[in-house]
C-alpha positions, 0 to 999 in steps of 0.5 A, a space after each residue: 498117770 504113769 511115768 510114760 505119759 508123765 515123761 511124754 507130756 513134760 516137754 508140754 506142760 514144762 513149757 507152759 510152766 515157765 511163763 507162769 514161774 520165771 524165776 526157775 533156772 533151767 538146772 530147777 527145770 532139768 531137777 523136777 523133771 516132771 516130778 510134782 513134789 520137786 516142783 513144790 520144793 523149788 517153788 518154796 525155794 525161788 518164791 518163798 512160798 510156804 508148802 500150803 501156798 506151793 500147792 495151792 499156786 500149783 492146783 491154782 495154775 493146774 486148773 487154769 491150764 486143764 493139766 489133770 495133773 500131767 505132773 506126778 
């Protein structure tokens, strides 16, 4: 998905987001702004999680909602 569709569908998928990591800030949103590695690095940050939980919470939750990735 290029950075078009990426930034096009943001606003979606952020909110969507947001109900399932409450414990980013709006400055943690505003950082990762559609950059999937961003969002791990905060996930680690807030959550504690090692990489390998990040990305598994991330694939876990990319799943549930049929996102096909819309986060780079």
């Amino acid at each position: 998905m290029n950075s078009d569709q990426i930034e096009g569908t943001w606003k979606q998928v952020k909110g969507k987001m947001r109900e399932k990591w409450g414990k980013l800030t709006d400055n943690d949103w505003e950082q990762v702004a559609g950059k999937k590695d961003q969002l791990l690095g905060k996930l680690q940050e807030r959550y504690g999680y090692t990489r390998a939980q990040a990305e598994r919470d991330y694939a876990d939750w990319d799943r549930a909602n049929n996102t096909a990735s819309k986060v780079a």
